[in-house]
C-alpha positions as CSV (number, residue, x, y, z in Angstrom):
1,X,-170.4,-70.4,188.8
2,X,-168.2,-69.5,186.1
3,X,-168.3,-67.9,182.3
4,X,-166.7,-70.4,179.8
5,X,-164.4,-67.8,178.5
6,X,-164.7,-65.2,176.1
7,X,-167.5,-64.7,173.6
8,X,-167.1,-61.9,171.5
9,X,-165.2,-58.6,171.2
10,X,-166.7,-55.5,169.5
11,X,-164.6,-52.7,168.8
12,X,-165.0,-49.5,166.9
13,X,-163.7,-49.1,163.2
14,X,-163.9,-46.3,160.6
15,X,-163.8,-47.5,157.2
16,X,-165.6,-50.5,156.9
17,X,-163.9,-51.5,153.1
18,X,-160.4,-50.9,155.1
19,X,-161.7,-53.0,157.9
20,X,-162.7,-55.8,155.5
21,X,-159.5,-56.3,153.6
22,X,-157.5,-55.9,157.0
23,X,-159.2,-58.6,158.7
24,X,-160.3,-61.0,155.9
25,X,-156.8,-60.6,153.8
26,X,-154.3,-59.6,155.8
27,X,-155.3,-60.9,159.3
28,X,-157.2,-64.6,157.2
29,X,-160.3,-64.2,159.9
30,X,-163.6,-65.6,158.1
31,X,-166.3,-62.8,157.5
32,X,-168.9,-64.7,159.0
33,X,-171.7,-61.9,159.3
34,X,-172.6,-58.7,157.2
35,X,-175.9,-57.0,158.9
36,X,-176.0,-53.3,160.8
37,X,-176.2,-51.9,164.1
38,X,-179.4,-53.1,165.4
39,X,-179.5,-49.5,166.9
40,X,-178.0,-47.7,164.5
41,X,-178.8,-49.2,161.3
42,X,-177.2,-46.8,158.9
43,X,-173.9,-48.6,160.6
44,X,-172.7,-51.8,159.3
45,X,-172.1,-54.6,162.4
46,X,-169.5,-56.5,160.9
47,X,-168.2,-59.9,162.5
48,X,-165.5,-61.8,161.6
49,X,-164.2,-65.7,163.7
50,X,-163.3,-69.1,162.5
51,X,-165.4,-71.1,159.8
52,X,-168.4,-70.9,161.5
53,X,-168.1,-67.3,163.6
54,X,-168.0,-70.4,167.2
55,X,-168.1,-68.2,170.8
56,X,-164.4,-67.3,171.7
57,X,-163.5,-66.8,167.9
58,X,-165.6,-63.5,167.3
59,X,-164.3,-59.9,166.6
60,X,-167.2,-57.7,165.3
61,X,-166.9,-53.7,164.2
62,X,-169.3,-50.9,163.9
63,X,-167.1,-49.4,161.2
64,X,-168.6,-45.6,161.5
65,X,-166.7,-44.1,158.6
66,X,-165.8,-41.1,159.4
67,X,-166.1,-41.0,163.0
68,X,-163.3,-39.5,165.2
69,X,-160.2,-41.1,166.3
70,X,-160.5,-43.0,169.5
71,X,-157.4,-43.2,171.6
72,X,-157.2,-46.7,174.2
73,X,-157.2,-46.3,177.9
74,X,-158.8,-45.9,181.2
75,X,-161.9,-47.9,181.2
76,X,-161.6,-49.7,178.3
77,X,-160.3,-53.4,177.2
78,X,-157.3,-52.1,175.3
79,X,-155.9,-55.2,173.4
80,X,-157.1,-57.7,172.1
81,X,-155.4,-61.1,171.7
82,X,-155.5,-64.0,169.5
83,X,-154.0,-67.5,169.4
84,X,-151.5,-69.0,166.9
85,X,-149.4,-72.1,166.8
86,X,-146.2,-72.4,168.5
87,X,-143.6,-71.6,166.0
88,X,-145.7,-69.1,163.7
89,X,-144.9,-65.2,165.1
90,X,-142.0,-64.9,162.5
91,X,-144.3,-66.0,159.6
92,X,-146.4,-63.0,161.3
93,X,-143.9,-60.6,161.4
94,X,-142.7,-60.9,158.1
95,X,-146.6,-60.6,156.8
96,X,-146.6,-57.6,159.1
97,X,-143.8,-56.4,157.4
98,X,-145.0,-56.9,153.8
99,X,-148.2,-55.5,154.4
100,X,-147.1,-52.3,156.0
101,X,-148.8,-53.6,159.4
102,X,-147.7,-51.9,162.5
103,X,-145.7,-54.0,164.6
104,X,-143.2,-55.1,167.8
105,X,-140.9,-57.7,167.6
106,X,-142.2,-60.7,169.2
107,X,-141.3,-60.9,173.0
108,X,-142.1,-62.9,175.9
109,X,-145.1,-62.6,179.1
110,X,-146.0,-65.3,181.2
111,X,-143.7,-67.4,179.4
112,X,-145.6,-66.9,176.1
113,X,-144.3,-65.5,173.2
114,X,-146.1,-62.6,172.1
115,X,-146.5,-60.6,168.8
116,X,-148.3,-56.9,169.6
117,X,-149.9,-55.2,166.2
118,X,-152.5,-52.6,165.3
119,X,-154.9,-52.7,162.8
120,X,-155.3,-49.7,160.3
121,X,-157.4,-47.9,163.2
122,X,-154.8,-48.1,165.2
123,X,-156.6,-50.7,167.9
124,X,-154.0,-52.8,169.6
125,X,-153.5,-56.4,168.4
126,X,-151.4,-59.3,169.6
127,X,-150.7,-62.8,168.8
128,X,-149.9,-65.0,171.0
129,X,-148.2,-68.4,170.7
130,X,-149.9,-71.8,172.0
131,X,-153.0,-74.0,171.2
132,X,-156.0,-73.8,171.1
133,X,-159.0,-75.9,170.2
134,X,-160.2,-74.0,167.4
135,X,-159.6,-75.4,164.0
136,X,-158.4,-72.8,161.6
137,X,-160.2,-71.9,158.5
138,X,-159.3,-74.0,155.7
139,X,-160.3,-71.4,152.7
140,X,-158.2,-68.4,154.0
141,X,-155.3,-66.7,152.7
142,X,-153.3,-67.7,155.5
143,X,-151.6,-71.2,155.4
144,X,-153.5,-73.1,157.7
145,X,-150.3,-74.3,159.8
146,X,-149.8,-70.2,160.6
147,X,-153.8,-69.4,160.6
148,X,-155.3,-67.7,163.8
149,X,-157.4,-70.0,166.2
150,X,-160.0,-67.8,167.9
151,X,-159.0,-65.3,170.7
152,X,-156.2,-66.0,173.4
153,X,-158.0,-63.3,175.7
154,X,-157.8,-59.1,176.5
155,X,-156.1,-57.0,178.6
156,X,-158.4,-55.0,180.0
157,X,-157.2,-51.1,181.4
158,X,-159.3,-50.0,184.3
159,X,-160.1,-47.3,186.0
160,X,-160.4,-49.0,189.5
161,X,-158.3,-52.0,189.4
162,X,-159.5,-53.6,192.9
163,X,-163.3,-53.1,191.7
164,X,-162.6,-54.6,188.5
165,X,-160.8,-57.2,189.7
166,X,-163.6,-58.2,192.1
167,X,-166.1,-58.3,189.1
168,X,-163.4,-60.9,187.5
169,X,-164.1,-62.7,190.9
170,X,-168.1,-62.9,190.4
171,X,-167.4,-64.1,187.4
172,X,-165.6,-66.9,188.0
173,X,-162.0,-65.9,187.2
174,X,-159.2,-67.0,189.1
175,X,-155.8,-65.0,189.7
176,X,-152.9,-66.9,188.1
177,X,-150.0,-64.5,187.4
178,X,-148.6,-61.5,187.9
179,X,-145.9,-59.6,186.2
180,X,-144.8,-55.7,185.5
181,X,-147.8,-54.1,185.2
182,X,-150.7,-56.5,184.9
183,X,-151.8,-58.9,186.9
184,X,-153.7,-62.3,185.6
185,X,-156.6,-63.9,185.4
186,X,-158.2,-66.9,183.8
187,X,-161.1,-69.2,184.2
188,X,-160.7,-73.1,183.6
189,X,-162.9,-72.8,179.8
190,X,-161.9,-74.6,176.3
191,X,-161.2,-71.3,174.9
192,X,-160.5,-67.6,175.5
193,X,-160.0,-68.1,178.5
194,X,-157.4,-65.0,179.9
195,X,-157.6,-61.6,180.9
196,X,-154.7,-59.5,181.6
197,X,-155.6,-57.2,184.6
198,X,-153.3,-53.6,183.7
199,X,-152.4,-52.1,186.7
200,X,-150.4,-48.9,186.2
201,X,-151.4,-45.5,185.2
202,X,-152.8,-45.2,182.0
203,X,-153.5,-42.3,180.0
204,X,-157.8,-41.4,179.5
205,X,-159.7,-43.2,177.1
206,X,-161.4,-41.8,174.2
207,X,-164.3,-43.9,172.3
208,X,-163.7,-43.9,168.6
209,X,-162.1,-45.7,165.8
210,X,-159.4,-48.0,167.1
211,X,-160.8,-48.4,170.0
212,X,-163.1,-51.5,171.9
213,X,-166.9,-50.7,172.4
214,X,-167.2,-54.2,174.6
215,X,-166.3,-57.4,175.7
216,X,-168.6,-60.5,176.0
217,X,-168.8,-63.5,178.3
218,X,-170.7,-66.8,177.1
219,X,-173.5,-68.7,179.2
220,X,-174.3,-71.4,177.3
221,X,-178.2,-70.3,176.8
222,X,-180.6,-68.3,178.2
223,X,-181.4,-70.3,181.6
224,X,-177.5,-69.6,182.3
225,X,-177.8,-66.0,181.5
226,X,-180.5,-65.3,183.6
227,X,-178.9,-67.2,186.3
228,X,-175.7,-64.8,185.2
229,X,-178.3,-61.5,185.6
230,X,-179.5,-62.7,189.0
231,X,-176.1,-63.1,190.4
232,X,-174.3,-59.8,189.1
233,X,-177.6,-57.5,190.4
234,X,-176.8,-59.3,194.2
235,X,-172.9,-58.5,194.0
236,X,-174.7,-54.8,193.1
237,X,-174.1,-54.6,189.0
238,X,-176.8,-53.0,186.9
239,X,-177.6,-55.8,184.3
240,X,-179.9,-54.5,181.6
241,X,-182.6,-56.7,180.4
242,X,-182.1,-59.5,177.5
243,X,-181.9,-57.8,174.1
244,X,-182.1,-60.0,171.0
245,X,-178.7,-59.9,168.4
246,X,-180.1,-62.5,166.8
247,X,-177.3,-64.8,166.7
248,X,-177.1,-64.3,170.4
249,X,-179.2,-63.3,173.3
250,X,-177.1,-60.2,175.6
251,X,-177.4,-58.4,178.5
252,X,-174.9,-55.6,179.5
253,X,-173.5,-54.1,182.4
254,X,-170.9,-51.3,182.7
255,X,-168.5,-52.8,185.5
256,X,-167.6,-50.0,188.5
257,X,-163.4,-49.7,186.5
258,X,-165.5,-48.2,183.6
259,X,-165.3,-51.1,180.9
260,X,-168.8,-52.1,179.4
261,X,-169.0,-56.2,180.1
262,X,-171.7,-58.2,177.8
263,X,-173.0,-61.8,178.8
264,X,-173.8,-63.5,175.8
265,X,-175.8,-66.8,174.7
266,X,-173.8,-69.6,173.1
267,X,-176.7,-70.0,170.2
268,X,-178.5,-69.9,168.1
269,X,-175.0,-69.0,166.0
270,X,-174.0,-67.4,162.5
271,X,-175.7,-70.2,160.4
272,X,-179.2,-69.4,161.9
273,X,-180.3,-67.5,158.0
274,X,-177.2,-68.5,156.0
275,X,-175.3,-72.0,155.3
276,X,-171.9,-72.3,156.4
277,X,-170.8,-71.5,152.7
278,X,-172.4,-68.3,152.4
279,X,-172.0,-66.7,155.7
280,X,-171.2,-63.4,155.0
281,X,-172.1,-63.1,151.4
282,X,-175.4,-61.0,152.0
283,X,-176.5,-58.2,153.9
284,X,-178.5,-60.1,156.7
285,X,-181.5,-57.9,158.8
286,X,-183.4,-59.1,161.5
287,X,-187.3,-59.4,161.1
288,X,-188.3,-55.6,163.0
289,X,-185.6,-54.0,159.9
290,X,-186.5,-56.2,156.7
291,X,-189.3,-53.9,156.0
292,X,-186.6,-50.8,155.9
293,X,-184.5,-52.9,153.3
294,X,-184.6,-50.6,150.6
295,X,-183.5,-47.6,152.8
296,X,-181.2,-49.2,154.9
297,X,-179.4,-50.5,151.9
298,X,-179.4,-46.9,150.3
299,X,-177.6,-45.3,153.3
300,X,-174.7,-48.4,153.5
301,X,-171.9,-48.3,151.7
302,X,-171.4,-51.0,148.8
303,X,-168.9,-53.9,150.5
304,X,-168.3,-56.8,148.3
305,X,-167.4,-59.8,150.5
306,X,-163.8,-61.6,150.1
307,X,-163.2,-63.8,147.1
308,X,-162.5,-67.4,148.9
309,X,-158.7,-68.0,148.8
310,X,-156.6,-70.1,146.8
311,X,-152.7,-71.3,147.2
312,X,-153.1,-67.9,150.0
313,X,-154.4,-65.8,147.2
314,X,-156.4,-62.7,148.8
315,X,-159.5,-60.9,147.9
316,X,-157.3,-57.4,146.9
317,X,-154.8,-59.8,145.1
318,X,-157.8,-61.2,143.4
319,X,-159.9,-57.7,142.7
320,X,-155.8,-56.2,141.3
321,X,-155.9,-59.3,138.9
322,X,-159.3,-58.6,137.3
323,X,-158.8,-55.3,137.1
324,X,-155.9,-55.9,135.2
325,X,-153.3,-54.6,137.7
């Protein structure tokens, strides 16, 4: 047995306007999905992928507002990586650059070139150079030839590097590399298919904003993940039972290096209650919160979705130009 790779990544935000125009505008990911926490519901759960939000594309945020700064570390995924066609980090830089994004100069690891970033929480980005077999979104404000093509993988920073390494085993991924401080690992998927194993000290996580809440594996449905359950409990993980995300079926375990691991359901998908079209345009509940509408509504911040772009015109571009700025 094996996971095919990568399904989602959630991560922690503050702002959710900021996190909007970050990853919509500046970053050209799709908003695929407006709804809420399902267990916190006066928190957005915002996801954001290719065209149609496909498993291996997917970042999501709880943006808490306010909530305190969270600092990356021990026991935590601590970057998260994304794909981009050979030849596109300088195009990348220089948007970096105009948009006042935090950024390295692009360098090179396991004989990729790699651009590292951080988003205005200050979670840690990269880009990395290669293909992929994602097809970029053709209505972004990113020319499709640079656009991001789901996720290249994470680097995940334990706090027991043999355990976690033999979790990566259960699962099915194989160790390919090793350089400095990391080690890797990867599993023979179509997509998302890497996880960078850090091996030196690190300083002690701190959940907040800028940080990763959790990273999901797919099964391809539900027979898979139960299968998945079954064989994590007998190499002694405590898998909780399937809970209903509605575009996805999860179960979660918190693996023994400290970093909370998701197996996740390749369907139904982001197009289950909106057309490909409109995906993200509406706050979307799921059946047990569509009674508390009204007051769930009333405790959320307004967040207009982004305009669709055209000639790489972006949502802020177009909000400035209405308002006459």
């Amino acid at each position: 047995m094996q996971v095919n790779g990568l399904h989602h990544v959630t991560a922690v935000a503050g702002e959710p306007a900021r996190n909007l125009t970050f990853y919509a505008d500046v970053l050209g990911l799709r908003f695929v999905k407006r709804t809420v926490n399902f267990d916190d519901p006066t928190t957005y759960h915002l996801y954001y992928g290719d065209e149609t939000g496909e498993p291996g594309t997917v970042l999501t945020f709880f943006p808490f507002g306010t909530t305190r700064q969270g600092q990356p570390g021990r026991g935590q995924a601590t970057r998260t990586a994304f794909v981009v066609p050979e030849g596109s980090l300088e195009y990348w830089r220089d948007r970096f650059a105009e948009h006042g994004v935090e950024h390295d100069d692009p360098t090179e690891r396991f004989d990729e070139r790699v651009l590292r970033f951080e988003d205005p929480d200050g979670q840690p980005l990269a880009l990395v150079a290669g293909e992929s077999d994602v097809a970029p979104w053709g209505d972004g404000p990113v020319p499709e030839e640079h656009a991001i093509r789901g996720f290249h993988g994470v680097e995940l920073t334990s706090a027991d590097v043999d355990a976690t390494a033999e979790v990566l085993d259960v699962l099915g991924y194989e160790r390919v590399a090793e350089a400095e401080d990391r080690v890797r690992y990867a599993v023979d998927g179509d997509r998302a298919t890497v996880i960078d194993l850090v091996t030196g000290d690190s300083r002690a996580a701190r959940p907040g904003a800028g940080t990763v809440h959790h990273v999901a594996f797919r099964a391809a449905d539900e027979d898979e993940q139960d299968a998945w359950r079954e064989r994590l409990q007998e190499a002694g993980q405590r898998v909780t039972q399937r809970k209903d995300r509605q575009y996805f079926q999860s179960v979660y375990f918190r693996e023994p290096g400290g970093i909370l691991f998701e197996i996740a359901t390749d369907g139904p998908g982001f197009t289950r209650d909106e057309s490909v079209d409109e995906l993200g345009s509406d706050l979307k509940l799921p059946p047990w919160l569509e009674d508390d509408r009204e007051v769930i509504e009333a405790n959320l911040d307004p967040l207009e979705p982004p305009a669709e772009a055209e000639g790489g015109e972006s949502s802020a571009d177009v909000e400035a130009e209405a308002e006459g700025i």
